[in-house]
N, C-alpha and C positions, 0 to 999 in steps of 0.2 A: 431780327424781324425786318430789317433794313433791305430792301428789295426786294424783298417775298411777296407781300401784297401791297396794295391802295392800301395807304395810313386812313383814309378817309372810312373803311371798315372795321378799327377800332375805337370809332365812337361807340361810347355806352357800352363797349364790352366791359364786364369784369375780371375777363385772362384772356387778353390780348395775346401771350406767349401762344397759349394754346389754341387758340385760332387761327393764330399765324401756321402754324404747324396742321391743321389738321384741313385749313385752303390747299396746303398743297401735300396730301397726301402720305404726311409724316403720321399717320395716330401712336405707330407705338409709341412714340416720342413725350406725347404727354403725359403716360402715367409715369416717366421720368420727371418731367416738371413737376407734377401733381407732388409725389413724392420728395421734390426738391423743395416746395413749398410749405408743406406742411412741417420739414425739417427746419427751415430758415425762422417760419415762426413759432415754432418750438424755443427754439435757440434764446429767440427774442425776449420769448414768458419765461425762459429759466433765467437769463441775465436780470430780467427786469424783477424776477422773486428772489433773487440773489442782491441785488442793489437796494432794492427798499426796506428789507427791514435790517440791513446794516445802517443804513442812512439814518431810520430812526432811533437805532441804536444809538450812535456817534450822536446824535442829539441830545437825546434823551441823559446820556453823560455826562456832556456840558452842559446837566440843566437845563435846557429849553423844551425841554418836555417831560411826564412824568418819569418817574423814576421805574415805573412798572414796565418799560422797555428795557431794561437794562438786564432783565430776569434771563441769567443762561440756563440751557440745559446742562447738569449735570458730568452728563457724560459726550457728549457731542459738541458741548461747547460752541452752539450755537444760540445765537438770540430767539431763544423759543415765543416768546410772545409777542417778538413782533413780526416772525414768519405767520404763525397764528392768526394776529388777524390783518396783517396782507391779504394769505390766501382764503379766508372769508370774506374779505372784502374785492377782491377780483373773482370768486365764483359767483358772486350776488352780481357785480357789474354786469358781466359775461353772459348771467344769466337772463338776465331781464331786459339788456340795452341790445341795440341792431350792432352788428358787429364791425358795419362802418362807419358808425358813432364811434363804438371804441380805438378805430384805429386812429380816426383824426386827434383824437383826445390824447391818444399814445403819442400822437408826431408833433401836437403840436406843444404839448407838455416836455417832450425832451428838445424839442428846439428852443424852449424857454430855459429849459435849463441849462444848453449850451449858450446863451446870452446872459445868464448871468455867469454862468462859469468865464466868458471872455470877460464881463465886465470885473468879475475879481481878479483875474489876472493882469488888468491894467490897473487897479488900485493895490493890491499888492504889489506890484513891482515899486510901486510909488512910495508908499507907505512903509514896506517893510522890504526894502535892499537888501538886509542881513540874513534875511532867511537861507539855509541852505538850501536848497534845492537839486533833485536828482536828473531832471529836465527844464530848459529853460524856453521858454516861448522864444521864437527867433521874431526881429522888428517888431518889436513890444511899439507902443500903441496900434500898428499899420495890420499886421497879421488881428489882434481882436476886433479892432473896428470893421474890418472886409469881413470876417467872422458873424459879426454881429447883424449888418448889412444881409448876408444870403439867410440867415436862418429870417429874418424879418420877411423877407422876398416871400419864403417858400410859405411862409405863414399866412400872408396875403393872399397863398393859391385857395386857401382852406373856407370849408363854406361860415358862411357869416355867424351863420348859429351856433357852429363850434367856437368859434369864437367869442363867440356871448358867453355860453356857458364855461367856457377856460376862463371868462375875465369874473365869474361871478365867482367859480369855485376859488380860483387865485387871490379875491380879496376877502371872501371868508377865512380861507386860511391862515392869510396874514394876520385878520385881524383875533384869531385864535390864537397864531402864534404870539403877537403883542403885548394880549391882553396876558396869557399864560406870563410872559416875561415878566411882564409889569407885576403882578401877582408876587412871583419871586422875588425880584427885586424889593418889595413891602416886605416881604416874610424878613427877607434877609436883613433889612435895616430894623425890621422892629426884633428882630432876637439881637442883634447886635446892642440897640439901646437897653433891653431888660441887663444883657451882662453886662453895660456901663454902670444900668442903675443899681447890681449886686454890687460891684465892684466897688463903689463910691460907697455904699451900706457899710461893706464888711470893711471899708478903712474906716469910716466914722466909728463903728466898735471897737475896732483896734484901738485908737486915738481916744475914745471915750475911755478905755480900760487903763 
């Protein structure tokens, strides 16, 4: 788009691409992009229905969440119920919300998640040296911190209200997540002391006998 026209005419457009191209007399051109675009975000909702409910999976294993994620399908051996309700819950989103809502929601949610993923790569490296690892982040703290840095940047470009709403959903979850943990955590100590308190039972009968 670099040359073709006055940048000042892709204010407030929503396909710049294609305006560029159809100022100067290119149209076939954009049922090219058109269809280049709806392939890109394609791409995007299958990676992103392919990510999430493995995620919950691997959670849901390590116990941090029910155990009802962990349900595979039989024969496909996939995690059927948490593709299930992903994609119930991204056709509701989809459906009801403006679809530039969701895309901020999408960029600004994976840019959080690339800031934590830098920030456990530089506590990991710290904390657990011995890990093997198949790839290793090259200048461990210098490469995550500049990391950390651009995604915060680009977060800043995003409108306020997206932001509101990412910081409101992000501390309910958390504290879903917490509270879940915590939860466990109680179960697990209190079955632990019942088999202390059999335990100490079934010697005192022994010992009575």
């Amino acid at each position: 788009m670099t040359g073709m026209v006055p940048y000042t005419i892709f204010e407030g457009s929503a396909a710049p691409v294609q305006l560029a191209l159809q100022s100067v007399g290119i149209n076939w051109a954009t049922a090219i992009v058109t269809v280049g675009a709806i392939a890109g975000l394609t791409t995007v909702i299958l990676v992103s229905m392919f990510v999430v409910p493995r995620l919950l999976f691997a959670m849901s294993r390590d116990e941090l969440l029910p155990k009802t994620f962990t349900q595979v399908h039989h024969k496909f051996k996939s995690p059927i119920t948490s593709i299930i309700i992903v994609g119930i819950v991204s056709a509701l989103i989809s459906a009801f919300l403006p679809l530039e809502g969701i895309f901020e929601l999408v960029n600004i949610s994976a840019l959080t998640a690339f800031i934590f993923l830098a920030l456990s790569v530089i506590i990991l490296r710290k904390q657990r040296p011995d890990i093997e690892r198949k790839f290793k982040c090259p200048l461990v703290p210098v490469v995550p911190i500049l990391s950390i840095i651009a995604c915060l940047g680009l977060i800043t470009q995003l409108k306020l209200l997206t932001i509101e709403i990412f910081g409101i959903w992000l501390l309910a979850g958390l504290t879903l997540y917490f509270t879940y943990r915590r939860y466990k955590k109680y179960a697990a100590n209190k079955n632990t002391d019942l088999i202390e308190q059999e335990s100490y039972s079934a010697v005192d009968e022994i010992s009575a006998k």
